[in-house]
KENUKOL-615122 format. One record per residue (C-alpha): residue number from 1; y negated, x negated, z. Coordinates in steps of 0.25 Angstrom, whole numbers. Layout:
N
+-----+-------+-------+-------+
!  nr !     Y !     X !     Z !
+-----+-------+-------+-------+
! NUM !     Y !     X !     Z !
...
+-----+-------+-------+-------+
! end
This chain:
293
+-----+-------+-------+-------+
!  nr !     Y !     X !     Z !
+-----+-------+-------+-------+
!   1 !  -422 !  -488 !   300 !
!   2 !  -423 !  -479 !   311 !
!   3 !  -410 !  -471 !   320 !
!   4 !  -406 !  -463 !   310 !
!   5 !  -391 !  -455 !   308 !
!   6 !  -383 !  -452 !   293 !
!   7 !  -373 !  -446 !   289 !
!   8 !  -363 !  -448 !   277 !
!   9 !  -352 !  -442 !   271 !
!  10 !  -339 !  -449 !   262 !
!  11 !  -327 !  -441 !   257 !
!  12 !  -320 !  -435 !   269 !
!  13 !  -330 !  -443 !   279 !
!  14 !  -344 !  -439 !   287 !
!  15 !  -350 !  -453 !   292 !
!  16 !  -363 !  -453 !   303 !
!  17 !  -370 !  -465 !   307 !
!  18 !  -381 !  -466 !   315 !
!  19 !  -392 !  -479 !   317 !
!  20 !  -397 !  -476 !   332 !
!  21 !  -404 !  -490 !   336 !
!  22 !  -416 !  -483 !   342 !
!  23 !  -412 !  -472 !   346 !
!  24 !  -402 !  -481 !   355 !
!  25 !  -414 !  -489 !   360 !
!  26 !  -421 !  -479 !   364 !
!  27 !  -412 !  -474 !   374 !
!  28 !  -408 !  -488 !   379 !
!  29 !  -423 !  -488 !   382 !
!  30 !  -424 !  -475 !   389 !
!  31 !  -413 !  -475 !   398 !
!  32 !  -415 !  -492 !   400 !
!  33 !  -399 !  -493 !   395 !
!  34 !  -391 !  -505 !   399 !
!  35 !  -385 !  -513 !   385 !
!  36 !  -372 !  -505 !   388 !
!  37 !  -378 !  -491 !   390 !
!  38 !  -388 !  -493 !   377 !
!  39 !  -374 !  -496 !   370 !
!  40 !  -367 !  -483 !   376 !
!  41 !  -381 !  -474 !   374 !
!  42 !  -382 !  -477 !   360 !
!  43 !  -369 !  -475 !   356 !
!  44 !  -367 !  -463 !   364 !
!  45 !  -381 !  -459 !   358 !
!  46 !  -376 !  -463 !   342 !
!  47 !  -363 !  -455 !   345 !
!  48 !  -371 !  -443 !   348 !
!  49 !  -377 !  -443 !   334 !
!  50 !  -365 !  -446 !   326 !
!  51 !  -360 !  -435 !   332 !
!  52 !  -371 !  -425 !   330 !
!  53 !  -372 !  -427 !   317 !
!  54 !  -360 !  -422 !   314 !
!  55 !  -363 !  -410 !   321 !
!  56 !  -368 !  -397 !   315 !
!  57 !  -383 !  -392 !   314 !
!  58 !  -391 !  -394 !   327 !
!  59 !  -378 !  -397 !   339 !
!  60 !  -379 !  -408 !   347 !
!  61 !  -370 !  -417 !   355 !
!  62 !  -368 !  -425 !   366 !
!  63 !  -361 !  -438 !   368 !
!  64 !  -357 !  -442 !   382 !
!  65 !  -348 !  -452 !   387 !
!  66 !  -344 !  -450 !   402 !
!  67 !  -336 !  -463 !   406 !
!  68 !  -335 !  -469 !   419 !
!  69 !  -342 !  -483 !   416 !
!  70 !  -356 !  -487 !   419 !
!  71 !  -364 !  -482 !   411 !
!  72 !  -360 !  -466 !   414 !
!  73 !  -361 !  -456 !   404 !
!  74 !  -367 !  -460 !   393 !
!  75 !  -374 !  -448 !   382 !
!  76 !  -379 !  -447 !   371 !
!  77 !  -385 !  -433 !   365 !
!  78 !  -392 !  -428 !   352 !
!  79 !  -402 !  -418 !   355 !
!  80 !  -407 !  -417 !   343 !
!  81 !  -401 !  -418 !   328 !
!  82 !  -402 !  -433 !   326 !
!  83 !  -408 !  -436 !   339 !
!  84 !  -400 !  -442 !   351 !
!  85 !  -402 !  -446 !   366 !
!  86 !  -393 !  -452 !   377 !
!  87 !  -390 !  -457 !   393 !
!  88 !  -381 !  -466 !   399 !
!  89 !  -379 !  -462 !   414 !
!  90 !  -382 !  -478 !   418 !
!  91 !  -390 !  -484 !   408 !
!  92 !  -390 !  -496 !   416 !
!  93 !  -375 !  -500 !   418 !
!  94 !  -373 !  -512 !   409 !
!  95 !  -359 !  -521 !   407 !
!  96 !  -359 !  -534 !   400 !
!  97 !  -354 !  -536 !   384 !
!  98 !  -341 !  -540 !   382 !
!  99 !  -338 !  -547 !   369 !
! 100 !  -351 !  -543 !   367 !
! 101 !  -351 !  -528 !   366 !
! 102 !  -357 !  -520 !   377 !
! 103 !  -344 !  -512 !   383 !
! 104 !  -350 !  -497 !   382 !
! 105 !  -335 !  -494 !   384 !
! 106 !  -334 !  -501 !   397 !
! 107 !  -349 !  -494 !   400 !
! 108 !  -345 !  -480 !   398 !
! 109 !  -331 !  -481 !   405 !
! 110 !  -320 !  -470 !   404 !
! 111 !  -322 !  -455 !   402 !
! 112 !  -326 !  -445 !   392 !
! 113 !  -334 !  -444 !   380 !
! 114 !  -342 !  -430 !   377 !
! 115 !  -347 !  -425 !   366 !
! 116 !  -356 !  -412 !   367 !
! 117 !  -361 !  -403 !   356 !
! 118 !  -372 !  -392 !   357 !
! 119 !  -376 !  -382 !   346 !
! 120 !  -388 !  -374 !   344 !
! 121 !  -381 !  -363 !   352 !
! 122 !  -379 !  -370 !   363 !
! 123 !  -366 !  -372 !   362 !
! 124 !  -360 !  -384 !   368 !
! 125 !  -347 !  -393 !   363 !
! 126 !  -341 !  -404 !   371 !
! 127 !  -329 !  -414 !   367 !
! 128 !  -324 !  -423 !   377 !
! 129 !  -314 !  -435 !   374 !
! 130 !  -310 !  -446 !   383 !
! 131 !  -318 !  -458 !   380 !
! 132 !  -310 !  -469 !   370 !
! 133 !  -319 !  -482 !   374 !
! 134 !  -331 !  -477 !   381 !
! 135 !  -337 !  -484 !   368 !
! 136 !  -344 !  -472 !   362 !
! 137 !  -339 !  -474 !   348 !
! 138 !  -324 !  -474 !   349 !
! 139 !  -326 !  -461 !   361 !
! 140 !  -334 !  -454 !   350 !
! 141 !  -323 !  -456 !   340 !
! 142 !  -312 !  -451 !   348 !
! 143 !  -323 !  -436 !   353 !
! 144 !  -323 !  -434 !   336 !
! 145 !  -308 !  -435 !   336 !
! 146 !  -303 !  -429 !   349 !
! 147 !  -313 !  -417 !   349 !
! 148 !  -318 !  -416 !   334 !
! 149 !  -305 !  -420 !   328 !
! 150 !  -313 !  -428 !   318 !
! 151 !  -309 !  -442 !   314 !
! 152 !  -320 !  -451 !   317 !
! 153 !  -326 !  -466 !   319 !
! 154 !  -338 !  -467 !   327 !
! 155 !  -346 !  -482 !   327 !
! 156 !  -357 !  -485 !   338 !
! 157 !  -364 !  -496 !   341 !
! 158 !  -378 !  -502 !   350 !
! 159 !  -380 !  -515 !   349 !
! 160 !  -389 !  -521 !   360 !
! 161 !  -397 !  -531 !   360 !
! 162 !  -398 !  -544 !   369 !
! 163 !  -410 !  -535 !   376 !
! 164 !  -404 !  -524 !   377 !
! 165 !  -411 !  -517 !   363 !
! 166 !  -402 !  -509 !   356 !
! 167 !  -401 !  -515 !   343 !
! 168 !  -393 !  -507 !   334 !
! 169 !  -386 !  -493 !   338 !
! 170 !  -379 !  -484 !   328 !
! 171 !  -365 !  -476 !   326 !
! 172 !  -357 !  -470 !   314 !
! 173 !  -347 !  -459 !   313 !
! 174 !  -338 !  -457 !   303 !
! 175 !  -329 !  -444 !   303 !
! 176 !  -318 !  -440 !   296 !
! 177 !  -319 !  -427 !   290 !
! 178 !  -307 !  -419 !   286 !
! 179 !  -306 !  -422 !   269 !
! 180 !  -306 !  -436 !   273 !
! 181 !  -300 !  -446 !   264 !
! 182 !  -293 !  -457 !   267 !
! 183 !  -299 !  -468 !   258 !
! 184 !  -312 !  -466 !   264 !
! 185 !  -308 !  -465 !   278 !
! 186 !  -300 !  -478 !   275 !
! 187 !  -313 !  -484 !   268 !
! 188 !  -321 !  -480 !   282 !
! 189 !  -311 !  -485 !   291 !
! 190 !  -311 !  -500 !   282 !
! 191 !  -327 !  -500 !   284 !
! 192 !  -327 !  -496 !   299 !
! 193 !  -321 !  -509 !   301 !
! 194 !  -331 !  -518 !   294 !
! 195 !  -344 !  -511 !   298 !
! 196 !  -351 !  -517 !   310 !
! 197 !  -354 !  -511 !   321 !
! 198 !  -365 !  -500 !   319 !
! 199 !  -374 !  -505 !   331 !
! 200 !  -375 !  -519 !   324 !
! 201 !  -376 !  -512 !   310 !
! 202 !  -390 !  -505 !   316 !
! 203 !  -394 !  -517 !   321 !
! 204 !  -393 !  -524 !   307 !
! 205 !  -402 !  -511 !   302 !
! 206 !  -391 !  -502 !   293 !
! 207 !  -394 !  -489 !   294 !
! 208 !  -384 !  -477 !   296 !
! 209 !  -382 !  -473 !   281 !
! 210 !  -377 !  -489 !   280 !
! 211 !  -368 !  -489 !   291 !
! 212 !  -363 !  -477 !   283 !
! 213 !  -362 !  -484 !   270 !
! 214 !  -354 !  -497 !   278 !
! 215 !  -345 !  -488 !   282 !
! 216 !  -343 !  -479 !   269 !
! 217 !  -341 !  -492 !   261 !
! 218 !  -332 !  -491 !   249 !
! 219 !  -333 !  -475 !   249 !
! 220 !  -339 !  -466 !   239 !
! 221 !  -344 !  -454 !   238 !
! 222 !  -351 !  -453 !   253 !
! 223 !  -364 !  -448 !   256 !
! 224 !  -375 !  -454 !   265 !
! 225 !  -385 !  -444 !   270 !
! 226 !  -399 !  -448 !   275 !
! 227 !  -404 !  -452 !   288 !
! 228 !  -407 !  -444 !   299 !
! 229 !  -416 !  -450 !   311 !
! 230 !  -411 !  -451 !   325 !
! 231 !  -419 !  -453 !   337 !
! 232 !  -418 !  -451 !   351 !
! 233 !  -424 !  -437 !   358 !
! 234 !  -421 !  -430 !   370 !
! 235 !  -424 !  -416 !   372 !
! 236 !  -430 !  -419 !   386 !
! 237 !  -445 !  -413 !   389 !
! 238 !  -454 !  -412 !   401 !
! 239 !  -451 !  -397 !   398 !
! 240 !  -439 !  -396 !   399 !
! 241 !  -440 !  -406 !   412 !
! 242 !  -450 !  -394 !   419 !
! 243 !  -440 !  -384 !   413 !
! 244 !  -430 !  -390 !   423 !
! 245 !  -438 !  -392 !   434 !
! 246 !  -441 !  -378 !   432 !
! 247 !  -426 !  -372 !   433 !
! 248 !  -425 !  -381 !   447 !
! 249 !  -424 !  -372 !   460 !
! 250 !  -435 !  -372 !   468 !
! 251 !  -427 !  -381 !   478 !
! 252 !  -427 !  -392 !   467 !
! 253 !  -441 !  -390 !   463 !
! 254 !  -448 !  -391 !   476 !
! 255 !  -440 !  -403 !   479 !
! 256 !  -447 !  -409 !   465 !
! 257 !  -459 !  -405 !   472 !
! 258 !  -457 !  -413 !   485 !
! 259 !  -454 !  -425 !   477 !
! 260 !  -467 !  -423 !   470 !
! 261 !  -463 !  -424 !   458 !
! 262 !  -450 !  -421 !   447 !
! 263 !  -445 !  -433 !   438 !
! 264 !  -435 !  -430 !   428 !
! 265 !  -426 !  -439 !   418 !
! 266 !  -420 !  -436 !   406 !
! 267 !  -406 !  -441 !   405 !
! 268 !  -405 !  -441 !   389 !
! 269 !  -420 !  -450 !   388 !
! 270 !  -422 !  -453 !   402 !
! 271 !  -436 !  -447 !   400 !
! 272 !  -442 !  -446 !   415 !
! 273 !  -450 !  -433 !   417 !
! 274 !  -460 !  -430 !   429 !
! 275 !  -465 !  -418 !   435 !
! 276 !  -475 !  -421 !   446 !
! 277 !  -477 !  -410 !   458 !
! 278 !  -487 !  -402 !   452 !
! 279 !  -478 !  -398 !   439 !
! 280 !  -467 !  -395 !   451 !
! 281 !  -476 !  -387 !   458 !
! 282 !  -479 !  -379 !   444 !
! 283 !  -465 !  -378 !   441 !
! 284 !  -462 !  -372 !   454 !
! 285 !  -475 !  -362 !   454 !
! 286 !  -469 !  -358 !   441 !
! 287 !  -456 !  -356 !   447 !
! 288 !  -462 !  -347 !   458 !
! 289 !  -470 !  -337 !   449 !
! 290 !  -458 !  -336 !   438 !
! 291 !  -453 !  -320 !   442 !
! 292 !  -439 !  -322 !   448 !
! 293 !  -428 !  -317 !   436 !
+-----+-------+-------+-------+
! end
């Protein structure tokens, strides 16, 4: 099956878990990510759809994590109800397994972890914690309980492969919500400890309704909702790129034009754009006959 997110509710509970293989993949192939930065990327990028999904109607949020390793900041961003994409500053800085892990918290480093949400109003949300572990999950826990006051566990996971394929990539969230009881919390808690890690879990093919049902074991009365596809988009266009070029002074412009052409790349995809000298030299006529305001 294909990425894809669910959502799930038991008595006093809101579960989300989230398959995100490909998604994962796809930008361990655009931005030509190291073992480490796919790890970090597709957590980061996991992270941002958990958390989305518990948002309300069309907002959207950011995840970045700002440490002082390697790898730099590392983002990811939902654009789009169910669609995600993501950076990491140095897609090429790498450090070797230890006990077989890739140490994502060693890559990221000390600092700050912030969460950003914007709403159809353009109105823009930021909390910002210190990070735990700089290992994604457990960073994401403490932003949920620092700055949203809500009682969470977050699971992530990449697993990649000898060549550097991802494998497997997915998360869960489970949230406590205020009528929560404490047989089923207790229940959770018994089952967090004997399910496996959800990278390895997508690599065996379960699918996020099943990494629900592993972890609401023993606990009636919960409802599984169905599927909802993810995939990764960015909201980058050449449009928008001659937009830019077009707000640029004219010192900027004409030192575009010396250069004989204008090549800008998309930090989120890494989408390269070119402008050649004659669509300068149209921008900047445009420029000149537009009536000063």
């Amino acid at each position: 099956m294909s990425d894809h997110i669910v959502t799930a509710i038991a008595p006093g509970v809101r579960l989300v878990a989230a398959i995100t293989t490909a998604v994962t993949e796809e930008a361990r192939t655009r931005h030509h990510c190291s073992p480490l930065a796919t790890a970090a990327l597709g957590r980061t990028m996991t992270a941002a759809l958990l958390l989305a999904e518990t948002l309300k109607g069309d907002e959207c949020i950011t995840v970045r994590l700002s440490g002082d390793g390697p790898l730099g900041d590392v983002v990811g961003d939902t654009p789009s109800r169910h669609c995600v994409r993501g950076y990491v500053h140095n897609p090429a800085a790498d450090l070797p397994a230890v006990n077989g892990k890739l140490p994502v918290g060693q890559g990221i480093g000390q600092g700050m972890l912030h969460v950003t949400r914007f709403n159809p109003q353009r109105e823009v949300f930021t909390g910002t914690v210190e990070l735990v572990s700089g290992e994604v999950a457990e960073d994401v826990t403490r932003y949920l309980l620092d700055s949203e006051q809500i009682p969470s566990t977050v699971g992530l996971g990449v697993l990649v492969g000898t060549d550097g394929q991802v494998e497997g990539a997915a998360g869960f969230l489970v949230q406590a919500l205020p009528d929560a009881q404490e047989p089923v919390l207790g229940a959770i808690e018994k089952n967090l400890v004997l399910v496996s890690a959800p990278s390895q879990l997508a690599s065996e093919g379960v699918t996020a309704a099943g990494i629900i049902r592993l972890l609401l074991a023993g606990i009636e009365d919960s409802t599984v909702y169905e599927p909802e596809p993810l995939t990764f988009s960015c909201t980058c266009s050449r449009q928008r790129v001659v937009a830019m070029i077009n707000s640029l002074g004219e010192a900027e412009l004409a030192a575009m034009l010396k250069d004989g052409q204008a090549e800008i790349r998309c930090n989120f995809c890494n989408e390269l754009y070119r402008l050649d000298s004659l669509e300068l030299m149209r921008i900047q006529a445009a420029k000149k006959e537009k009536p000063a305001e």
